[in-house]
C-alpha positions as CSV (number, residue, x, y, z in Angstrom):
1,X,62.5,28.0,-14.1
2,X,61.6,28.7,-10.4
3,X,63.7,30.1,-7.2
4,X,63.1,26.4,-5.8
5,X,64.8,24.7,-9.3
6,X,67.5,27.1,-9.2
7,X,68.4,25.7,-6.1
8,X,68.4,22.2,-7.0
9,X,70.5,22.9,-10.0
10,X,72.7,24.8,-7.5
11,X,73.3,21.4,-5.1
12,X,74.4,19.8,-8.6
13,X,77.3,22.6,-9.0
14,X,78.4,22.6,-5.0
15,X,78.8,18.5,-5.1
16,X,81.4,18.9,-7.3
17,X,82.7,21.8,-5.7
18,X,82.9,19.6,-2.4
19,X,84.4,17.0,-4.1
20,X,87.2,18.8,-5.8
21,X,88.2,20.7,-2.2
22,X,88.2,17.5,-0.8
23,X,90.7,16.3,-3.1
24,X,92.5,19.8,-3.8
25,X,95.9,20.0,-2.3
26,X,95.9,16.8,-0.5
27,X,92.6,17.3,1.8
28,X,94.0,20.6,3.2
29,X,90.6,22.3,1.9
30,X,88.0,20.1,4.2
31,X,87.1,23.1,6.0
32,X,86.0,24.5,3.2
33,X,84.5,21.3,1.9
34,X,82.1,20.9,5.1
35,X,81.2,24.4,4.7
36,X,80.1,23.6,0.5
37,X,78.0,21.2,2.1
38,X,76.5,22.5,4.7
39,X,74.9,25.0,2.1
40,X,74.1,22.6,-0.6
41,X,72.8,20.8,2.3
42,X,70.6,24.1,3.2
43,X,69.8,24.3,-0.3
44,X,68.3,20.7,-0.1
45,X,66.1,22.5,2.7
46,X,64.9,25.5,1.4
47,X,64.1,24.5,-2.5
48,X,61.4,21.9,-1.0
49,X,60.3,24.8,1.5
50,X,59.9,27.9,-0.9
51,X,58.4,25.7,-3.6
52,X,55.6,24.4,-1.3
53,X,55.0,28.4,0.5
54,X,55.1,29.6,-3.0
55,X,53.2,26.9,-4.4
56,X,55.6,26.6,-6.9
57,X,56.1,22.7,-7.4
58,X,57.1,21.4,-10.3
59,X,57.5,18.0,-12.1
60,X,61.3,19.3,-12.4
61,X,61.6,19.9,-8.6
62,X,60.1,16.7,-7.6
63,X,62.1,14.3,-9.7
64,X,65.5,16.5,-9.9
65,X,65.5,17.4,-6.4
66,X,65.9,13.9,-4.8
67,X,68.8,13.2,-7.8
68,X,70.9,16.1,-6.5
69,X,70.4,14.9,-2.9
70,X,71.7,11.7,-4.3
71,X,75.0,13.3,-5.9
72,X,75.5,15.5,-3.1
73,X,75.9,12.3,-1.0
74,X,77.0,9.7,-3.1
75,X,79.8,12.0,-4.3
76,X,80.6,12.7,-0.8
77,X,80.3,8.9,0.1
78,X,82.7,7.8,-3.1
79,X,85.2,10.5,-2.0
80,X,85.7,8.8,1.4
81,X,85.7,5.2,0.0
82,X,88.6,6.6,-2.1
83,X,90.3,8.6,0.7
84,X,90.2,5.4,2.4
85,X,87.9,6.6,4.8
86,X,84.9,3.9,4.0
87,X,85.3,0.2,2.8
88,X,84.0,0.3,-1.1
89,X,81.4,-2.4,-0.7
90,X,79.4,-0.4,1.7
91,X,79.5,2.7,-0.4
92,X,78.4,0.6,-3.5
93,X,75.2,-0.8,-1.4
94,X,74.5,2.6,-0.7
95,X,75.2,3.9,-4.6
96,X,73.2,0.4,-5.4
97,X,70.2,1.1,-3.4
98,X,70.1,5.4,-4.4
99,X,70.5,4.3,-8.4
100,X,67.5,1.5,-7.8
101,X,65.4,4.4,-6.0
102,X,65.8,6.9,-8.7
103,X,65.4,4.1,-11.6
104,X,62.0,3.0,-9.4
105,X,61.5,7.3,-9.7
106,X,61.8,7.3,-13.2
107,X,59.9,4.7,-14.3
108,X,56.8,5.8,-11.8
109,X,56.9,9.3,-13.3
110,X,56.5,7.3,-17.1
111,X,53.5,5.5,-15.8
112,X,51.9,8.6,-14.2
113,X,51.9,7.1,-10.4
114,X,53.0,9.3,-7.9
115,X,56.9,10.0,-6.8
116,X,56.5,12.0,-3.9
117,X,59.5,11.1,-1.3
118,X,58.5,9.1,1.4
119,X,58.8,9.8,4.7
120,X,62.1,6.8,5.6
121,X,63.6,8.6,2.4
122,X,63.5,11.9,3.6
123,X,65.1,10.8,7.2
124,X,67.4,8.5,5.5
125,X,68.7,11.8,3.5
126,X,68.5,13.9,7.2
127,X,70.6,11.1,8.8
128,X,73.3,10.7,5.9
129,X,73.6,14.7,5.7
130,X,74.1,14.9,8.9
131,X,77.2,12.2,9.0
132,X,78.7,13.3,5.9
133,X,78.9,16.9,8.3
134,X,80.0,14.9,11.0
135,X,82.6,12.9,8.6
136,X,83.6,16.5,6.9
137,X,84.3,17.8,10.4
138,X,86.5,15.4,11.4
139,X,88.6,15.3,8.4
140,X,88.8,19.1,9.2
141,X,89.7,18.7,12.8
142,X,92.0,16.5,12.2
143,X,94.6,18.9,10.3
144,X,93.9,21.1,13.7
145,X,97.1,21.3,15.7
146,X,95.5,20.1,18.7
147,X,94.6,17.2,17.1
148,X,96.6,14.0,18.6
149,X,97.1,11.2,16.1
150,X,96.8,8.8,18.9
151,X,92.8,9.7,18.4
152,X,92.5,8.8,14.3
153,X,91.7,4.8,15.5
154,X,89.2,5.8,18.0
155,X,87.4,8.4,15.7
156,X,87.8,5.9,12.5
157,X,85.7,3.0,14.3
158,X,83.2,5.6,15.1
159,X,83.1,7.1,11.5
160,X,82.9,3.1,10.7
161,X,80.2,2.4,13.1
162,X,77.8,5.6,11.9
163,X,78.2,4.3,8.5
164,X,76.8,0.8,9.7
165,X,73.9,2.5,10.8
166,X,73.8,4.9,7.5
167,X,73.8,1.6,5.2
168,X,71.2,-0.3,7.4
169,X,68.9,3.2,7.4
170,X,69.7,3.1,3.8
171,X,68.6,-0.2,2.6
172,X,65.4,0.1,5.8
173,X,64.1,2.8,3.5
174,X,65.3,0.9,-0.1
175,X,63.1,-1.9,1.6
176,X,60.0,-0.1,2.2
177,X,59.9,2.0,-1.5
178,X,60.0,-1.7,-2.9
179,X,57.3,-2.9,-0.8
180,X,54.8,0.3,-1.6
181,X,55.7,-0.2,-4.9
182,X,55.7,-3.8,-5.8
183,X,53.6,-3.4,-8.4
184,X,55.6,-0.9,-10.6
């Protein structure tokens, strides 16, 4: 067991952390929630980075690595379907497509063919970390006391409208696995 692994296995332990503050005391803990993910999000960044300067990859890293992304954001997608935040059909396309992706994984690691990331699944992570932040943030600013109520419908179409583009970037890169891989 490597640095890199540790910190995958680390992102497993700070999704459910996020998702428990989330939920902890009625929300009041989303501060604290954005800040959880911002480091499991970091830890997503350096596990990949250390393992390749320490050339210390591993069959572990490569297929666990991308599952951990995947409950880091799914769990962070399900809690805002069920905080009401996100309509449930679009987080099951996105839960749908990231449980096809790593079944695709799975199944390519069996038959010895390579399951490296691609490229549109490594953005596709970039992009949906960066609006769970932006998602976490707002849930956090709005328990501010500056915060005017009047502003919830404009900043609910927008966290509506990113997640449009976060389940069209989602199924894009779905798409393209499939098509590289028909063959599997």
């Amino acid at each position: 067991m490597n640095f890199p692994n540790v910190l995958t296995i680390a992102r497993f332990f700070l999704s459910f952390l996020m998702v428990f503050l989330l939920f902890w005391r009625d929300g009041m803990y989303a501060g604290a929630a954005l800040a959880v993910f911002l480091a499991a999000s970091l830890t997503d960044y350096l596990d990949g980075r250390i393992a390749r300067q320490r050339n210390e990859v591993t069959s572990f890293g490569r297929l666990m690595d991308p599952i951990a992304d995947k409950t880091l954001t799914l769990g962070a997608f399900g809690s805002f379907w069920a905080l009401g935040i996100l309509p449930g059909l679009w987080v099951l396309v996105v839960a749908a497509r990231e449980i096809f992706v790593t079944w695709v994984r799975l199944f390519s690691s069996r038959t010895n063919q390579d399951q490296a990331v691609r490229s549109s699944g490594k953005q596709k992570t970039v992009f949906q970390m960066i609006y769970i932040s932006l998602v976490l943030a707002y849930l956090y600013v709005r328990r501010a006391p500056f915060w005017d109520s009047d502003w919830d419908s404009l900043a609910m179409r927008l966290v509506r409208l990113g997640m449009i583009f976060i389940v069209t970037l989602t199924l894009w890169s779905g798409l393209r696995l499939l098509i590289t891989r028909r063959k599997v």
